[in-house]
C-alpha positions as CSV (number, residue, x, y, z in Angstrom):
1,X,0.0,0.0,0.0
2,X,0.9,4.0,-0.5
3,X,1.5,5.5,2.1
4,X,-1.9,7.9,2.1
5,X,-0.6,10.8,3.4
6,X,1.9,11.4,0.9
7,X,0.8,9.8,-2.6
8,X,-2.7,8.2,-3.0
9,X,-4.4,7.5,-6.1
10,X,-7.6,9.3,-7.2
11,X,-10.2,8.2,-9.4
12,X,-10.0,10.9,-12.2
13,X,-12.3,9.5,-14.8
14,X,-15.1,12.2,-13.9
15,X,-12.8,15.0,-12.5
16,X,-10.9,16.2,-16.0
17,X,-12.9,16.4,-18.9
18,X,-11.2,17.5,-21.8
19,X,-12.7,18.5,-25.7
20,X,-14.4,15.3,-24.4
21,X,-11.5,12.8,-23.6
22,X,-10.5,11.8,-20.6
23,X,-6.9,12.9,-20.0
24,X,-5.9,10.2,-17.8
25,X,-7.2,7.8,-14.7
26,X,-5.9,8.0,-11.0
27,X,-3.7,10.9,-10.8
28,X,-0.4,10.0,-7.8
29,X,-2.0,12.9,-5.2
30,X,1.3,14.4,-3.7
31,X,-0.5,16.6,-0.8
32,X,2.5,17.0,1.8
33,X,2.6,21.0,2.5
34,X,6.5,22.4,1.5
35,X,7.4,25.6,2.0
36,X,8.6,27.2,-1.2
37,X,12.5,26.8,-1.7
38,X,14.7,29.5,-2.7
39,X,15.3,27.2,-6.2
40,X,11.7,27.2,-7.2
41,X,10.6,30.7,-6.9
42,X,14.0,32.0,-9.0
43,X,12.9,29.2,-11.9
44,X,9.2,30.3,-11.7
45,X,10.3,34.3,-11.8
46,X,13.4,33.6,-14.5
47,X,10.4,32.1,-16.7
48,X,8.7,34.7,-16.5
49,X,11.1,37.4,-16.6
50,X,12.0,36.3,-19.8
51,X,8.7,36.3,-21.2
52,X,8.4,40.5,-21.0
53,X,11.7,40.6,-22.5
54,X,11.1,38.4,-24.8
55,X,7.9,40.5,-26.0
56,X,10.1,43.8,-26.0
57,X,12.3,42.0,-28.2
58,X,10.3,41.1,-30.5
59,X,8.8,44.0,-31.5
60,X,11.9,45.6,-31.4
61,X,13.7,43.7,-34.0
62,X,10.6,41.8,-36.2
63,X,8.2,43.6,-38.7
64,X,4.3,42.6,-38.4
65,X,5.4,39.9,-40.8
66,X,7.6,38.1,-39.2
67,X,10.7,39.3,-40.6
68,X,13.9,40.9,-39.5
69,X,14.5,44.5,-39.9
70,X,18.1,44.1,-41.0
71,X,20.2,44.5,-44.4
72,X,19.5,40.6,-45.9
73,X,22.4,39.3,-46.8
74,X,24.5,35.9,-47.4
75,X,27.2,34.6,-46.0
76,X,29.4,32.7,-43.8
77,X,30.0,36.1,-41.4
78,X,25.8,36.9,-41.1
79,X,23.0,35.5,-43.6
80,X,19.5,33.4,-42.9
81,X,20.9,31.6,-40.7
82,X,21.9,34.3,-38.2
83,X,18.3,36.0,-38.5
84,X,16.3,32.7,-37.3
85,X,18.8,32.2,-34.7
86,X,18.4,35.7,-33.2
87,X,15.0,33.9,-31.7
88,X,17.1,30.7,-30.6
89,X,16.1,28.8,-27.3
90,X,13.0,30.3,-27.8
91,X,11.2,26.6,-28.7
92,X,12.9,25.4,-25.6
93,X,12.0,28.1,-23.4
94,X,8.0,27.3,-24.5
95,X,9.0,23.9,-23.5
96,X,10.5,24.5,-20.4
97,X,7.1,25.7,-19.4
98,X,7.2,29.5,-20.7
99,X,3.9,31.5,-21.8
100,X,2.1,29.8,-25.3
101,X,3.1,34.1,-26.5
102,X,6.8,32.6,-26.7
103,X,5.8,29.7,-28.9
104,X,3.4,31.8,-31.2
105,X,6.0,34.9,-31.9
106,X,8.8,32.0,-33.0
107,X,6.5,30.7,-35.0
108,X,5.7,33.9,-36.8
109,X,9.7,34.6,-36.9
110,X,10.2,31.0,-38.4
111,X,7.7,31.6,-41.1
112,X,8.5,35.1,-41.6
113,X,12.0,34.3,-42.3
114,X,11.3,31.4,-44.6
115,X,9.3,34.8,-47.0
116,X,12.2,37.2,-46.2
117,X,15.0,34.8,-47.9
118,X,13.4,33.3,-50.0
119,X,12.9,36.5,-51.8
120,X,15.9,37.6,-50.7
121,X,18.8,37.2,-53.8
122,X,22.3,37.9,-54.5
123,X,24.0,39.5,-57.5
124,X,27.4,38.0,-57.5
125,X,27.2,34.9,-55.5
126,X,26.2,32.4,-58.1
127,X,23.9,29.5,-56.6
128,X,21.4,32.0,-54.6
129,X,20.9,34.1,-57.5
130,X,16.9,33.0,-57.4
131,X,16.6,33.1,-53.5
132,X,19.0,32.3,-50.7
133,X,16.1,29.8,-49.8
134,X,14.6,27.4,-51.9
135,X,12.0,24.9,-50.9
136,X,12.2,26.6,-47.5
137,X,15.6,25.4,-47.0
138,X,19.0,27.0,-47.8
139,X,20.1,26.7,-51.3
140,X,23.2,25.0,-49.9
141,X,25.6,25.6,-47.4
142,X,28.1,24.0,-44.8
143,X,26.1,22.0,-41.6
144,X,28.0,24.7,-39.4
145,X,25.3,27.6,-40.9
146,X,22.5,24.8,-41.8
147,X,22.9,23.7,-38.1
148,X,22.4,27.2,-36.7
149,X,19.6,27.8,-39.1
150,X,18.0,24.5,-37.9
151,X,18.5,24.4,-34.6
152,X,15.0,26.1,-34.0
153,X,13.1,24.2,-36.7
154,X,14.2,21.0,-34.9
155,X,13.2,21.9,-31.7
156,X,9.6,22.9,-32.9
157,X,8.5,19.2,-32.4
158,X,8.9,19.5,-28.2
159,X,5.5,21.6,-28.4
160,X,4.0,21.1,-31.8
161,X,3.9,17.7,-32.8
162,X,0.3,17.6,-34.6
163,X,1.7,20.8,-36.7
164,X,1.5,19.8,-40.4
165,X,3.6,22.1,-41.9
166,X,6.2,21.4,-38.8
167,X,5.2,17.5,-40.5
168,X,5.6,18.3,-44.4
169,X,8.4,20.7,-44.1
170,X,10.4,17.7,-41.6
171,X,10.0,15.1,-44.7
172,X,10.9,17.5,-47.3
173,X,13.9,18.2,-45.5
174,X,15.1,14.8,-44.8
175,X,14.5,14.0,-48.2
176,X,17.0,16.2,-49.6
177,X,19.7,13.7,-48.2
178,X,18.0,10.8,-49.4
179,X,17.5,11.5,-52.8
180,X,13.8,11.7,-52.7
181,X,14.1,15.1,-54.4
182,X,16.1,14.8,-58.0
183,X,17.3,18.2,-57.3
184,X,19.0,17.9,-54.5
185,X,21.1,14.6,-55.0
186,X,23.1,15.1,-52.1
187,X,23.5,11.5,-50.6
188,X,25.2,8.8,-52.5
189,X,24.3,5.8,-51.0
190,X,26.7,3.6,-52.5
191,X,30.1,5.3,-50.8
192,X,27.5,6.2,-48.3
193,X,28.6,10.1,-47.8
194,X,27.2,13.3,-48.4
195,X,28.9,14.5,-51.5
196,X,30.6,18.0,-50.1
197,X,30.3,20.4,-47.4
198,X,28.5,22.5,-49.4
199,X,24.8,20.9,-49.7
200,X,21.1,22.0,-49.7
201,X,17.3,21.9,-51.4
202,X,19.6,22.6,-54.7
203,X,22.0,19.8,-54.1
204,X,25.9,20.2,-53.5
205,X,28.5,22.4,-54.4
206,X,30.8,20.1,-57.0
207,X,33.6,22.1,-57.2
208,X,36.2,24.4,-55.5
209,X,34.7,27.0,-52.8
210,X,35.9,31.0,-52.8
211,X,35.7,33.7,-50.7
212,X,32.9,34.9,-52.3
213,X,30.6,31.8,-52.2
214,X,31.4,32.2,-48.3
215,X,31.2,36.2,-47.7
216,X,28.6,36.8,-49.7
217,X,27.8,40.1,-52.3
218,X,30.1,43.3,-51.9
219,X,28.8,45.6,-49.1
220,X,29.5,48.9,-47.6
221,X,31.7,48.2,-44.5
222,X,33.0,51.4,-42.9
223,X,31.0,53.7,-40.4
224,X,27.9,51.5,-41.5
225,X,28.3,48.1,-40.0
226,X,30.5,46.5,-37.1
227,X,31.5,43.0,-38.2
228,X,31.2,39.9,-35.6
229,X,35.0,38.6,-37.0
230,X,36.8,41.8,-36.4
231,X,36.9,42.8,-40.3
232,X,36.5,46.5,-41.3
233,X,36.0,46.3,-45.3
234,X,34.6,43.6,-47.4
235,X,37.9,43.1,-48.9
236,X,38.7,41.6,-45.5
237,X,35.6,39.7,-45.5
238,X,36.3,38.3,-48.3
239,X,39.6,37.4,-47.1
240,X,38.7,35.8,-44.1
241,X,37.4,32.9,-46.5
242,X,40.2,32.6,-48.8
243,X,41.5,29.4,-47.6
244,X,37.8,27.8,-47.6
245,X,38.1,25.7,-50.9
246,X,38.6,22.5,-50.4
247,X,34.8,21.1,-49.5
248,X,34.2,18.2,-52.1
249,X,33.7,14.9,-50.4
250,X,32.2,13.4,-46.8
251,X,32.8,15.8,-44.0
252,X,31.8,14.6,-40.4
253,X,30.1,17.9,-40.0
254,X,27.4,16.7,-42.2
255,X,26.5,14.2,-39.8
256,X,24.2,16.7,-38.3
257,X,22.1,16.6,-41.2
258,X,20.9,13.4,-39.3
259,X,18.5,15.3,-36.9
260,X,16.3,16.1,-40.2
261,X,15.9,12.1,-40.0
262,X,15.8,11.9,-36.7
263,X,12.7,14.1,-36.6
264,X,11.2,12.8,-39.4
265,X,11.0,9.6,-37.9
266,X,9.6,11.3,-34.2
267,X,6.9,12.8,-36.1
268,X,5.7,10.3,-38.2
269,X,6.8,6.5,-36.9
270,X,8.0,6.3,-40.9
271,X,11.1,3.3,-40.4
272,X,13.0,4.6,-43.7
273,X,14.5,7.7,-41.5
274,X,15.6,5.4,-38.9
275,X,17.1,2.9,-41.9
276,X,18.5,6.0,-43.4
277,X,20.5,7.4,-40.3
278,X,21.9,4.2,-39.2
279,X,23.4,3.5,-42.6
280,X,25.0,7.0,-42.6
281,X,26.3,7.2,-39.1
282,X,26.9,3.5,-38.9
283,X,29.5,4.4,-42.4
284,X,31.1,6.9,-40.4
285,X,31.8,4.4,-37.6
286,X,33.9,2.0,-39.5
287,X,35.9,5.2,-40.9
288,X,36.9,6.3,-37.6
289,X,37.4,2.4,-37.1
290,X,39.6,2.1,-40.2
291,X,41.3,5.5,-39.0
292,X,43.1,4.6,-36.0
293,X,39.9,5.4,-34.0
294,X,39.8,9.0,-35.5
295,X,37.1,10.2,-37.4
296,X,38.7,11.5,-41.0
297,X,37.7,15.0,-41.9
298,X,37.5,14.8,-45.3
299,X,35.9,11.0,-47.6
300,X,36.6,11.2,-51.2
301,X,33.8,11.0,-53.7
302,X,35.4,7.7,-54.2
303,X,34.3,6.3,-50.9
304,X,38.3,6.7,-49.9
305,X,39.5,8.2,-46.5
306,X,41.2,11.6,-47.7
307,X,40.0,11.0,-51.4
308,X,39.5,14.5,-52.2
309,X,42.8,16.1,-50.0
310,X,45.4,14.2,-51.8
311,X,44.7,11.5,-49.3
312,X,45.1,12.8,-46.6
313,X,42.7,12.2,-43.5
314,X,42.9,15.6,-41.7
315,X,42.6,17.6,-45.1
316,X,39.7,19.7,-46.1
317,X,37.8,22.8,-44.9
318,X,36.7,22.3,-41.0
319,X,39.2,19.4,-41.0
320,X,41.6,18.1,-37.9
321,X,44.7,20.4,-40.4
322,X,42.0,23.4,-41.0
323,X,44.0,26.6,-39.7
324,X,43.8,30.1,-41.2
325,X,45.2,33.4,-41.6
326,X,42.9,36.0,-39.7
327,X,42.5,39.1,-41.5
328,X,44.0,42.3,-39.7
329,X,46.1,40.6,-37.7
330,X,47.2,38.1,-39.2
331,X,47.2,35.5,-36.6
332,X,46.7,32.0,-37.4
333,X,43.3,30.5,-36.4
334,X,42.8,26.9,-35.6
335,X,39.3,26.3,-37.1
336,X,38.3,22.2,-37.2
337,X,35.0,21.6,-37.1
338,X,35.1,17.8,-36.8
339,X,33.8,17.5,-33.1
340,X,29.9,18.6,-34.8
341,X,30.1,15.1,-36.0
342,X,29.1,14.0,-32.1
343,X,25.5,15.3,-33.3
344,X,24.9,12.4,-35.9
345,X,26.6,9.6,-33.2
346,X,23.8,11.1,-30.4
347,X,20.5,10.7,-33.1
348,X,22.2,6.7,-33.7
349,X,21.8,6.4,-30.1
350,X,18.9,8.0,-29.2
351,X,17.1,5.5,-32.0
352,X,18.8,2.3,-30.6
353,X,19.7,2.4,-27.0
354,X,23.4,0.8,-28.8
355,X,26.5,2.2,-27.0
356,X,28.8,1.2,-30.1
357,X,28.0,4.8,-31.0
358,X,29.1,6.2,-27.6
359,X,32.2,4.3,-27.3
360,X,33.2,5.1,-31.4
361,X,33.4,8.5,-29.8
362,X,34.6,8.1,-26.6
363,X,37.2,6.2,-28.1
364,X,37.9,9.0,-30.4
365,X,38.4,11.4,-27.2
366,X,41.1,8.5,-25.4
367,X,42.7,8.3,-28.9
368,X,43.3,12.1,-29.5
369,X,44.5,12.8,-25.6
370,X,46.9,9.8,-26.3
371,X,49.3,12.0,-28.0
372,X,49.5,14.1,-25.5
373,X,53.5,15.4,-24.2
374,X,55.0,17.4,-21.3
375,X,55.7,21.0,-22.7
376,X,57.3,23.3,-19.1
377,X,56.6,20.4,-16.7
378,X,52.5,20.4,-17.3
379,X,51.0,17.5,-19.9
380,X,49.3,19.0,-22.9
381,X,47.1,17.6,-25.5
382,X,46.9,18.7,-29.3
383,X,43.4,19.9,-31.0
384,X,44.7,20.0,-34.4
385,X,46.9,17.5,-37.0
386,X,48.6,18.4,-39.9
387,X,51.3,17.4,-42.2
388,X,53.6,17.7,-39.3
389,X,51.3,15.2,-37.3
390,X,49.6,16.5,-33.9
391,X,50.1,20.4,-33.1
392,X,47.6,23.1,-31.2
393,X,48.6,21.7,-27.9
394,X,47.0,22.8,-25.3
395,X,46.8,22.1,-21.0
396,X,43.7,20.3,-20.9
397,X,42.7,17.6,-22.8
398,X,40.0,17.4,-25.9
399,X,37.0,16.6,-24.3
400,X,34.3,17.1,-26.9
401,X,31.5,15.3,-26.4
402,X,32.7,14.1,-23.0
403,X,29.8,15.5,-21.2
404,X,27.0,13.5,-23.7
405,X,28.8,10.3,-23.3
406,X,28.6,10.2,-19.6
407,X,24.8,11.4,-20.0
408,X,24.0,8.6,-22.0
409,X,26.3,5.9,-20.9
410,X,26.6,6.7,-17.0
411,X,30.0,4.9,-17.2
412,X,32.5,5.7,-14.5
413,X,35.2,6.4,-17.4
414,X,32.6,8.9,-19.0
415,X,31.9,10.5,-15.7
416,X,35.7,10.6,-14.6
417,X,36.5,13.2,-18.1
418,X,33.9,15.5,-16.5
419,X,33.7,14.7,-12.4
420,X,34.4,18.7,-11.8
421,X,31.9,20.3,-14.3
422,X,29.8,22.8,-11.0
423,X,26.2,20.6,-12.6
424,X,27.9,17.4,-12.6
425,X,29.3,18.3,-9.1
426,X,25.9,18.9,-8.0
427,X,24.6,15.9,-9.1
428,X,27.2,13.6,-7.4
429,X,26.2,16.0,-4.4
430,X,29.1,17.9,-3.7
431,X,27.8,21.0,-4.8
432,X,24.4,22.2,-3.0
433,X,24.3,25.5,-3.7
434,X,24.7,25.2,-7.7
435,X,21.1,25.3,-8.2
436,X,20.5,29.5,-6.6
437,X,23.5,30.3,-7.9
438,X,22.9,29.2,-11.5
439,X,19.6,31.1,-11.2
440,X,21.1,33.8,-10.3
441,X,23.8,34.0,-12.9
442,X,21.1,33.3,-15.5
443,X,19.6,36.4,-13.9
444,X,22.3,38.0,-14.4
445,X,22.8,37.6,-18.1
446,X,19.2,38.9,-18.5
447,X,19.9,42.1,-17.8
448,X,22.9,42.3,-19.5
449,X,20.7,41.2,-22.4
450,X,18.2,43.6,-21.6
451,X,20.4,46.6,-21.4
452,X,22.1,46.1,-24.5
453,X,18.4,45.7,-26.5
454,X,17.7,48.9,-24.7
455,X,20.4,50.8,-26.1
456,X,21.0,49.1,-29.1
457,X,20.9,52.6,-31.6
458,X,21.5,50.6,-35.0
459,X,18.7,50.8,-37.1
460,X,17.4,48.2,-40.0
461,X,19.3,50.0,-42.3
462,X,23.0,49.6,-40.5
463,X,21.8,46.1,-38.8
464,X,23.0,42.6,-40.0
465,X,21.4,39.7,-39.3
466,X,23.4,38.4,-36.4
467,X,23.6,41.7,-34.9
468,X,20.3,41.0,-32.5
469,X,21.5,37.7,-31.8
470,X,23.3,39.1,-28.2
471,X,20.6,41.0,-26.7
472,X,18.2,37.4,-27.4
473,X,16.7,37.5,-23.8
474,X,16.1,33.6,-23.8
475,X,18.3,32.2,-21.0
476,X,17.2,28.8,-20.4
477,X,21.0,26.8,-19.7
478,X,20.1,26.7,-16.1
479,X,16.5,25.7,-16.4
480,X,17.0,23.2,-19.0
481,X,19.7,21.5,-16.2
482,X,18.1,21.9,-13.0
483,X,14.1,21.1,-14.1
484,X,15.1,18.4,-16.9
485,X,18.4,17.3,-16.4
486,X,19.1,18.5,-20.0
487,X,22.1,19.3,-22.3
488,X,22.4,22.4,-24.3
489,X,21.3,21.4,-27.5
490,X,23.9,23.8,-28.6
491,X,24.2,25.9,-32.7
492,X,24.6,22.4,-34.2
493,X,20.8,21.6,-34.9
494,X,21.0,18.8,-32.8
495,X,17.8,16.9,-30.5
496,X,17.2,17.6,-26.8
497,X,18.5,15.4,-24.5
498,X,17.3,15.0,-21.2
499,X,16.2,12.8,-18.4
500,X,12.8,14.0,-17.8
501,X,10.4,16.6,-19.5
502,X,6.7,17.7,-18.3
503,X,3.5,18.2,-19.7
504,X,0.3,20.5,-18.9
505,X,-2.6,17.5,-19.7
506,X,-5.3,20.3,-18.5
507,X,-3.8,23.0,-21.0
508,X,-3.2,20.5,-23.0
509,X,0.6,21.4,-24.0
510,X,4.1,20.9,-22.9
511,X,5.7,22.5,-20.5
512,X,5.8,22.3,-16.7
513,X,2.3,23.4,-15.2
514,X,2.0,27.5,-14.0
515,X,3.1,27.9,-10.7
516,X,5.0,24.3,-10.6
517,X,9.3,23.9,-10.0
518,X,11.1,21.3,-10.3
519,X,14.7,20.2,-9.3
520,X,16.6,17.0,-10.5
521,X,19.1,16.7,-8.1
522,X,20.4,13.0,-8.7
523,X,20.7,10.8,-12.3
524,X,22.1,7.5,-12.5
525,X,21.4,5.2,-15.6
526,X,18.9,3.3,-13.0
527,X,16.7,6.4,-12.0
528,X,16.3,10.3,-11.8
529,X,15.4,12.0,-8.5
530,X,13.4,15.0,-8.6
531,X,11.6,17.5,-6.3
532,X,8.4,19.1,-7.8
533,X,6.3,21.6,-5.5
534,X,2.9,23.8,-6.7
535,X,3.4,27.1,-5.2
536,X,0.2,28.0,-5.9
537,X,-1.3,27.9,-2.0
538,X,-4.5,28.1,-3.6
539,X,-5.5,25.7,-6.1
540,X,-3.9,21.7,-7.5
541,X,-1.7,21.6,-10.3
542,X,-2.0,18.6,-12.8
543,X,1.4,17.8,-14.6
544,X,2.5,14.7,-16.6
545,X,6.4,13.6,-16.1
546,X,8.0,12.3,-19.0
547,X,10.9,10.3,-19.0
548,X,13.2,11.2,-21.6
549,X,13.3,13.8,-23.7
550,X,11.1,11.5,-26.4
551,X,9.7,9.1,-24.0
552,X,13.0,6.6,-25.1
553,X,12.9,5.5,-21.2
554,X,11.0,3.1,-19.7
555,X,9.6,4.0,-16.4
556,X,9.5,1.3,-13.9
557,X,8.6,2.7,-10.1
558,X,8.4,6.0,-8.4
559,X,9.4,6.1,-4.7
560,X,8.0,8.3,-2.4
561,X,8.7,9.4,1.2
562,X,9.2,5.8,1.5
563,X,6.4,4.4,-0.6
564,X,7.6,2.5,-3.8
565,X,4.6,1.8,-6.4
566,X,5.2,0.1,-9.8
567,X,4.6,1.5,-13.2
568,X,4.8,1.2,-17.1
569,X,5.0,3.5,-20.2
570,X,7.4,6.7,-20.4
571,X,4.9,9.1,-18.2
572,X,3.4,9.5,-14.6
573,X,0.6,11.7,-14.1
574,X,1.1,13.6,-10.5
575,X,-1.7,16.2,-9.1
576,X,0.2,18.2,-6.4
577,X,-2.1,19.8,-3.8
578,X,-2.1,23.6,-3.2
579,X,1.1,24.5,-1.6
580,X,2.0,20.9,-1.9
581,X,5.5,19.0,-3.1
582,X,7.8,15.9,-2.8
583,X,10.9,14.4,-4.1
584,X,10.1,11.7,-6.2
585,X,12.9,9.3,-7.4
586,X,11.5,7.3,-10.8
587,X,13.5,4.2,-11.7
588,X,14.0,3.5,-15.7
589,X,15.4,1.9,-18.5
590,X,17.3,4.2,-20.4
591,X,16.6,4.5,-24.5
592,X,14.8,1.1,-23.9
593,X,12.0,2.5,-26.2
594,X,12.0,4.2,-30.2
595,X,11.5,8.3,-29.8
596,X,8.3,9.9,-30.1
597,X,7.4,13.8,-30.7
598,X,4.1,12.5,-29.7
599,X,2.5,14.2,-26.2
600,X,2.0,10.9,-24.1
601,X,-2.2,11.8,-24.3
602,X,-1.8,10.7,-27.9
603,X,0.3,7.7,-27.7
C-alpha cells in the first residue's frame, strides 16, 4: 500500500474532462505541504522574466510579418541563418514551461524568415541568384550555418507535434539527403557520404569553394556596420574565406544533417528515416574504425578516407589540419569543425539504445589525448593534425562530447572526463548551492541582455542579421539542467536530450504546469530523483512527467517518502495539492524504447 498521506491515487475518470476525452485515470496525489524553496521561486520568476523581454524583443527587431528589420544578406559572417537564430532557445524556453506568446511569436519569426529569404537574392554569389532559400531550405551551405539555421526548426517538435507544416516541411527536409528530391542529390548511397560540405534543397557544391561563395555580395563596411569577426572592409571579409576551398567529399560535419531524420522519424513513426540514419552514421563508424579510431575530416567521392585532400585524412575545410590566416592581424586560427560530428553519433543512439556509438566517440576522445607530451613540466594535448602530425597543444585535454557520453552511458570512465563540471558536481552531491547560484547568474545575463536591447541605436538599415543575436533574452541553460536534467542542445541543430520533460494535460501542452518547480538533483542510468512543488497555496496543479526527452525510457517505479509503487509506459501523471511538493525518485530503462514527438495523451 501507498503510504496515504503522501501519494494516494484518485479516481480521475469524472474529475478532468477535456474536448471530451479523458486525459488520464488516477492521478499519484502528492499533498504533503513544503514551503517554497529558494530554487523554485527563481525558476518560476526567470520564466517569467524572460517572457516580458522576450515581448520587447520582439517587437523591437521583427516587422508585423515576421521578418527581420536588417540588411539581408548571405554569407558565412551573417546571412538566414543568423536572422532565425536571433529567436534561438525560444522553442525550448515554450517547453520548459514559458507562456504559449513565446511559442506563437517563433513561430511567426520562423515563417516570416522562410518569405524574407526566399525573396531575398544575391548578385554575385552564383547559386542564390533566385533566392538564398529554396523549398524553404538553404540553397546549400556547410552543416555549421544549416545547423544554426535549424537548430530552432528541430526543436519545434517538443511543443507542436500535430503541426502539419512542422510534418511536411520535416520530410521534405530529410529528403533532400535521401534523394527523394532529383534536385537535390546530395547522398550517394553507394560510398554512403554526403557529396561536399557544401549541400542543400539545390543539391551540393561540386567544385572548389571562394571567398565569395562564403562572404557573400560586396557591401559597404566602414561607419555602417561592425562585423562579428573583427573585419573592417569587405575586402577583408572576403579574405577571411580565402583558404575555404577544399569542401568536395564526406565531412563529419554533415553528420548533423541526421536530426532532419531523426525528426522525421519522431513525427511520423516512418522506419526509412531510422534505416537512413543508421546507414549513414553507422559508415562513419567504420571510418573512424579504419582510421586509427579517428574520425577523418575529409571522404573522397570515391568512398576513400582523404579522397578528395590528396589522401590525406585531416585535409579539407573544417578538418583536424584546418588553420587560417585572420584578417587584420594576421594570426593564425585553428578552425576544425570535426567534433559537430558527435551530433549524428547522439541521433544513432537515441534511435537504438546501442553504445557502439558512444564508445566510437569516446574512443575518439582516449585516442586524441593519447598523444598528448609534457611541454614546461604540465602535460598538454593537441586539438589539431597536420602534415607535421599532432600540433595546437593545449593544457587540458579534448573533451568534446565528453559530457554526452557520460549522459547517455553513465560509465564511470565517461563521468571521470567531467567529475568537476559545478552541474555534474551537483549531481554527485558535492555542490548544493549550484542550483540558486545558477539562477542567479542566469539572472544576471538577463539584464545584460536587456540593457544592450535597450540601447542598441542601430537601425534596420546599418543592422546585419546576427547583430540582434546578443541581446536574445532567452536564457534557459540553467533551467534546461536543474528542471530536466538537459544538455544544451547547442548551434549544431541537434535533438534535446534529457532525463525528464513535463506536460500540462489540463492545458493540453508541454511544458511544466504554471506555478509548478522542479529540481533534479540526482541521475544514475537506473533512476532520476526530482523534487516538484505547486506554489500556488490556492489551487492543485496537474502535470505529466515524462521520462526522456522522447519518451525513449521506460519508467519502472516511483518512490515516495518511503512508498515504492510500480509502473509502465514513459509518463506518470502527478496532481500536487495547493502548496503541496515531494521528491520523487523514478527508476527507468534508459533509451529502452524508439522516440516519439508524440504528447503521451496521444500515444
Amino acid at each position: 500500500m501507498i503510504a496515504n498521506r503522501f501519494l494516494r491515487p484518485l479516481c480521475f475518470l469524472c474529475a478532468l474532462l477535456i474536448d471530451g476525452f479523458v486525459v488520464f485515470a488516477a492521478p499519484l496525489i502528492v499533498d504533503t505541504p513544503m514551503v517554497p524553496p529558494e530554487w523554485a521561486l527563481l525558476e518560476r520568476e526567470l520564466l517569467r522574466a524572460q517572457e516580458g523581454l522576450c515581448a520587447e524583443y520582439f517587437d523591437k527587431y521583427f516587422d508585423e510579418r515576421g521578418y527581420l528589420e536588417c540588411v539581408e544578406r548571405w554569407g558565412g559572417d551573417d546571412g538566414p541563418d543568423d536572422a532565425i537564430e536571433c529567436v534561438a532557445d525560444w522553442p525550448l524556453l515554450h517547453a520548459l514551461g514559458a507562456d504559449d506568446s513565446i511559442f506563437t511569436m517563433y513561430k511567426k519569426a520562423w515563417e516570416g524568415h522562410l518569405r524574407q529569404f526566399t525573396e531575398a537574392k544575391t548578385t554575385a554569389v552564383p547559386f542564390a541568384r533566385d533566392g538564398m532559400f529554396y523549398k524553404e531550405f538553404h540553397v546549400m551551405f556547410d552543416w555549421m550555418h544549416l545547423g544554426e539555421e535549424l537548430r530552432v526548426f528541430n526543436l519545434q517538435g517538443l511543443s507542436d507535434p500535430a503541426d502539419p507544416d512542422l510534418i511536411r516541411r520535416a520530410r521534405r527536409f530529410a529528403g533532400f539527403y535521401m534523394n527523394e528530391d532529383p534536385g537535390a542529390p546530395n547522398y550517394d548511397p553507394k560510398h554512403k557520404i554526403i557529396r561536399s560540405l557544401f549541400n542543400g534543397s539545390r543539391g551540393p557544391l561540386m567544385r572548389k569553394a571562394t571567398g565569395l561563395d562564403w562572404a557573400g555580395d560586396p557591401i559597404e563596411v566602414k561607419h555602417r556596420f561592425d562585423l562579428g569577426h573583427g573585419e573592417t572592409s569587405y575586402e577583408q571579409m572576403v579574405f577571411h574565406f580565402k583558404d575555404y576551398n577544399d569542401i568536395v567529399g564526406g565531412h563529419p560535419q554533415n553528420l548533423s544533417a541526421t536530426t532532419l531524420g531523426l525528426n522525421a522519424y519522431m513525427l511520423t513513426g516512418e522506419s526509412k528515416y531510422r534505416e537512413w540514419l543508421l546507414e549513414y552514421v553507422d559508415a562513419w563508424m567504420a571510418r573512424a574504425e579504419a582510421n586509427g579510431g579517428i574520425l577523418p575530416s575529409n571522404i573522397g567521392l570515391d568512398g576513400t578516407i582523404g579522397g578528395e585532400t590528396d589522401g590525406k585524412w585531416y585535409g579539407g575545410v573544417y578538418g583536424w589540419g584546418f588553420s587560417v590566416e585572420v584578417p587584420g592581424s594576421g594570426q593564425l586560427a585553428h578552425r576544425p569543425r570535426v567534433y559537430r560530428g558527435i551530433i549524428g553519433f547522439g541521433n544513432a543512439f537515441l534511435m537504438t539504445g546501442d553504445r557502439r556509438y558512444v564508445s566510437t566517440w569516446s574512443r575518439m576522445i582516449d585516442a586524441i589525448n593519447g598523444n598528448s607530451k609534457v611541454i614546461e613540466g604540465v602535460t598538454h594535448y593537441p586539438r589539431m593534425y597536420g602534415d607535421q602530425g599532432w600540433y595546437d597543444y593545449r593544457p587540458s585535454p579534448w573533451n568534446y562530447g565528453a559530457l554526452q557520453c557520460w549522459f547517455w552511458t553513465g560509465t564511470d570512465e565517461d563521468h571521470a572526463r567531467i567529475a568537476e563540471l559545478p552541474w555534474i558536481r551537483f549531481l554527485d552531491g558535492d555542490n548544493p548551492h549550484y542550483p540558486e547560484e545558477s539562477l542567479r547568474a542566469a539572472f544576471d545575463q538577463l539584464r545584460v541582455k536587456a540593457k544592450k536591447m535597450r540601447d542598441d541605436q542601430t537601425t534596420p538599415d546599418t543592422r546585419l542579421a546576427d547583430d540582434p543575436m546578443d541581446k536574445n533574452p532567452a536564457t534557459v541553460n540553467a533551467l534546461n539542467e536543474l528542471m530536466m536534467a538537459g544538455l544544451d542542445p547547442g548551434r549544431g541543430g541537434g535533438p534535446l536530450h534529457a532525463r525528464l520533460r513535463y506536460f500540462d494535460p489540463v492545458e493540453r501542452r508541454a511544458g511544466i504546469p504554471e506555478d509548478v518547480a522542479a529540481l533534479i538533483d540526482k541521475v544514475s542510468t537506473e533512476s532520476v530523483s526530482v523534487t516538484l512543488i505547486n506554489l500556488n497555496q490556492g489551487q492543485a496543479r496537474d502535470l505529466l512527467v515524462q521520462c526522456g526527452a522522447y519518451a525513449e525510457n521506460e519508467i519502472h517505479s516511483v518512490r515516495i517518502a518511503g512508498s515504492e509503487i510500480d509502473a509502465d509506459g514513459a509518463s506518470i501523471h502527478l496532481r500536487l495539492e495547493p502548496g503541496c511538493g515531494a521528491r520523487l525518485t523514478i527508476s527507468h530503462d534508459l533509451y529502452s524504447r524508439r522516440p516519439t514527438l508524440s504528447f503521451p495523451w496521444d500515444r
